[in-house]
C-alpha positions as CSV (number, residue, x, y, z in Angstrom):
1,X,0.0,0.0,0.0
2,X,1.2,3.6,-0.8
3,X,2.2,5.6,1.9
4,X,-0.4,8.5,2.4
5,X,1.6,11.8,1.5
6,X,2.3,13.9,4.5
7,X,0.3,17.7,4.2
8,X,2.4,20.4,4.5
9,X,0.5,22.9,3.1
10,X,0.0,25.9,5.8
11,X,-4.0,25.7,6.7
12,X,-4.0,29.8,6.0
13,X,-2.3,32.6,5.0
14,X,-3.1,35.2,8.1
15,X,-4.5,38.4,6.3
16,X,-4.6,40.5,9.7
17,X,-1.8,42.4,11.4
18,X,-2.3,40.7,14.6
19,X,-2.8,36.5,12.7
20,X,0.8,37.7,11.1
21,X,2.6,38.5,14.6
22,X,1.1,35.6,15.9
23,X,2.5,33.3,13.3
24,X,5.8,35.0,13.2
25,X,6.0,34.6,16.9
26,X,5.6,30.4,16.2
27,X,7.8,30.4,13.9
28,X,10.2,32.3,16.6
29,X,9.4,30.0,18.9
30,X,9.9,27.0,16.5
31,X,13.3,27.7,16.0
32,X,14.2,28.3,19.4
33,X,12.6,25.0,20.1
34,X,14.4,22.9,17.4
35,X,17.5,24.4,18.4
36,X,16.9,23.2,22.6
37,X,14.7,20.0,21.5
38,X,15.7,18.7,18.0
39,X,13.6,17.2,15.9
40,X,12.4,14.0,17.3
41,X,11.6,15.9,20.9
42,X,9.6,18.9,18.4
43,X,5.9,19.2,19.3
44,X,2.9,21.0,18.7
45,X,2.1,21.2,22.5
46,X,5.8,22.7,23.6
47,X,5.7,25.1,20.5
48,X,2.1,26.2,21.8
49,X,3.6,26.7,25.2
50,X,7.3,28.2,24.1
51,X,4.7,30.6,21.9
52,X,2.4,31.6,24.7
53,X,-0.6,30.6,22.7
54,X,-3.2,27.8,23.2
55,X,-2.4,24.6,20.7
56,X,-5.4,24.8,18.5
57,X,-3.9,28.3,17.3
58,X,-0.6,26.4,16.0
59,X,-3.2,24.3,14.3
60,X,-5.5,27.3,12.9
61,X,-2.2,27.7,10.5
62,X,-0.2,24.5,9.9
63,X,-2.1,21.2,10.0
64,X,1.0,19.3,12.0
65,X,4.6,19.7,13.2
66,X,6.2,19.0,10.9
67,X,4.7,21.8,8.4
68,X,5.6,24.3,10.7
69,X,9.2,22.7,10.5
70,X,9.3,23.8,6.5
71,X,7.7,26.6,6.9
72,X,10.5,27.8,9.3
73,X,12.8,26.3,6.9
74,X,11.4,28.4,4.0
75,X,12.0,31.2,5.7
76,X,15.0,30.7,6.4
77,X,16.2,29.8,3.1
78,X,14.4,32.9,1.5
79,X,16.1,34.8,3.9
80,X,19.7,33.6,3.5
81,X,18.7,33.7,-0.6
82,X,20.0,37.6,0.2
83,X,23.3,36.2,1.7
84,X,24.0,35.7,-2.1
85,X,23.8,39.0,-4.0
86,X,27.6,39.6,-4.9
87,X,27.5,36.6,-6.6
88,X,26.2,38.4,-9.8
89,X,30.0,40.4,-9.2
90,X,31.1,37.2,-10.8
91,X,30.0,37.9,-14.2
92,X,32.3,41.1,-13.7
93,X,35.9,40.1,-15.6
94,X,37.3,43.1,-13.8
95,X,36.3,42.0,-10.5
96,X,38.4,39.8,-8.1
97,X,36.3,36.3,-8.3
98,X,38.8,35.0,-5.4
99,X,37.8,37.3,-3.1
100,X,33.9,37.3,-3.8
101,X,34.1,33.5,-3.5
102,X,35.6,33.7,0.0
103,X,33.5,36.3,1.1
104,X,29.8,34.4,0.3
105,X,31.0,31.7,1.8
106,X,32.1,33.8,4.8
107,X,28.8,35.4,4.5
108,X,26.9,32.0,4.9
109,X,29.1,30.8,7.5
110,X,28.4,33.8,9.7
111,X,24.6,34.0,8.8
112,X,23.5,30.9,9.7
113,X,25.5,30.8,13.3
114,X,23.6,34.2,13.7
115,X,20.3,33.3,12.7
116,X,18.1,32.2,15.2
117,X,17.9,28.1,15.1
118,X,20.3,27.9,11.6
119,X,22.4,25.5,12.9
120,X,19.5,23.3,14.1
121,X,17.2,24.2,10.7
122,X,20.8,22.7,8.9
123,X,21.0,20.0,11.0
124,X,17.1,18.7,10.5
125,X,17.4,19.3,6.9
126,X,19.5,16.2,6.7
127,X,17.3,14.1,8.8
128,X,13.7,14.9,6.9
129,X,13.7,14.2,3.3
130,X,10.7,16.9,2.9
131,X,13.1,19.5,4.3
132,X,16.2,18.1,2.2
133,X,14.1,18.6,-0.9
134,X,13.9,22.5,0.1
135,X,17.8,22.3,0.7
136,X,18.0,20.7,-2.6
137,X,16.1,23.2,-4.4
138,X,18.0,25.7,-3.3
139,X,21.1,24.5,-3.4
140,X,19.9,24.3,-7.3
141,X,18.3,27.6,-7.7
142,X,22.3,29.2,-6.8
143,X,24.1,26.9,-8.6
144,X,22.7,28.2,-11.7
145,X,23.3,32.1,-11.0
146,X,27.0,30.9,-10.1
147,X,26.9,28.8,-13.7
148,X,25.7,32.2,-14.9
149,X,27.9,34.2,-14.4
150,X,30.7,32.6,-14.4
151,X,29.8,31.7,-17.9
152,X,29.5,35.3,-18.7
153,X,32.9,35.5,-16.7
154,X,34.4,33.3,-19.2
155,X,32.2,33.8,-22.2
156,X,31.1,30.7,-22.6
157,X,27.7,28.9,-22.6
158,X,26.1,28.4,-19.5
159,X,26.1,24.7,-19.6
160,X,29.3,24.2,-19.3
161,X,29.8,25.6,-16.3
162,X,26.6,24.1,-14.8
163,X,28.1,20.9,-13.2
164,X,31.2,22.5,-11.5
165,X,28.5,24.8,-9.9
166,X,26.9,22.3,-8.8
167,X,29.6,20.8,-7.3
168,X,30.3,23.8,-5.5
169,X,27.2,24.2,-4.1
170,X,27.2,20.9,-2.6
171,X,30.3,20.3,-1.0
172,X,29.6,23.6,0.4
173,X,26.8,22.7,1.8
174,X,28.0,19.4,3.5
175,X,31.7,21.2,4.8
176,X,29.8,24.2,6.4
177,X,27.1,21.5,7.9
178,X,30.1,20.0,9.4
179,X,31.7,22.7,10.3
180,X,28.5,23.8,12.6
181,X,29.8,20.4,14.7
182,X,33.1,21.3,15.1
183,X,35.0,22.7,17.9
184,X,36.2,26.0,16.5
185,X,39.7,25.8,15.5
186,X,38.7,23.2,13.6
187,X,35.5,24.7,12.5
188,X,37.6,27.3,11.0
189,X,40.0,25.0,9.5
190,X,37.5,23.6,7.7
191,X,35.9,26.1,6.4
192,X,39.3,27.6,5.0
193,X,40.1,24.6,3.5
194,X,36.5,24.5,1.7
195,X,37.9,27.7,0.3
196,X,40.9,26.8,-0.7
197,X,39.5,23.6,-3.0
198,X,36.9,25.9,-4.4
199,X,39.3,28.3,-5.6
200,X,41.4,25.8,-7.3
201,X,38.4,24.3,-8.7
202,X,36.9,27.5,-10.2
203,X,41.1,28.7,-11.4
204,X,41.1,25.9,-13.1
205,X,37.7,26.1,-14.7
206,X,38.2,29.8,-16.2
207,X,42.0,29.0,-17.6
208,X,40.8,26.0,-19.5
209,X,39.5,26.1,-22.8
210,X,35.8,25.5,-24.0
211,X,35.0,21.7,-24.6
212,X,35.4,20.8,-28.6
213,X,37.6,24.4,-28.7
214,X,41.1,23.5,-31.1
């Protein structure tokens, strides 16, 4: 038998001032929550309480936990979407694509240790598929403004610079994740040497020659 598809969907989209604090303010308390809790200890009842408000308003907007879960991961994601904007400098051939790299990674880095329950939102989005799908999409949606403009960079198509983007993208991903785990030194370390591969990666990249070129 099928499994029956999990609904995710919030149950409204507060119109009022007051239905908009009150969902910001679960969301709030969501992260705060997933951060002390983790997932598995994550409940409707302890967000209710950690919120101040009675259950059955958790449910007037999201129809179980784990929706509000991916709504505070959407959130997140949307907001860390304007982590990204100097990658568009890329595209720039007079601009210094060493130094932009190392700064949005920097940028991420420092975001998500900043931003209320990012290292706990990182953490779950390895453990639910329905929140890895958002990481994926993501992950996706940037890849292709770095392929972008580092195509225009290089003035070539953007295809073939879609797969080392992609490759960025993700090993970024799983070296910052681990870095969140780390004591700090090597937290740091980690981080730097994320860098340092990426550079060498994208050097190469833009001194080679276009596929089928000669």
């Amino acid at each position: 038998m099928a499994k029956a598809a999990i609904d995710l969907a919030p149950r409204r989209e507060p119109e009022q001032e007051r239905a908009r604090q009150t969902r910001q303010r679960l969301l709030e308390a969501a992260a705060a929550l997933l951060a002390e809790v983790g997932v598995e200890g994550f409940n409707t009842n302890l967000l209710a309480e950690r919120a101040g408000v009675r259950v059955r308003s958790v449910y007037r907007y999201f129809p179980n936990k784990l929706a509000v879960i991916v709504a505070l991961a959407e959130a997140m994601v949307a907001e860390w979407g304007a982590w990204f904007d100097e990658v568009d400098d890329l595209a720039d051939p007079r601009s210094d694509w060493r130094a932009i790299w190392g700064r949005l990674i920097d940028a991420y880095v420092r975001g998500i240790r900043a931003l209320p329950g990012g290292t706990a939102v990182r953490r779950v989005m390895h453990a639910v598929p329905e929140l890895r799908a958002i990481d994926q999409r993501d992950n996706a949606d940037l890849a292709r403004r770095v392929a972008h403009n580092l195509a225009r960079r290089a003035a070539r198509p953007d295809a073939s610079a879609a797969v080392l983007s992609r490759v960025l993208l993700e090993t970024a991903a799983s070296v910052i994740d681990l870095s969140l785990s780390l004591p700090a030194e090597e937290s740091r370390e980690a981080v730097e040497q994320l860098k340092r591969m990426h550079l060498a990666a994208i050097g190469l990249w833009l001194e080679g020659e276009p596929r089928g070129a000669g």
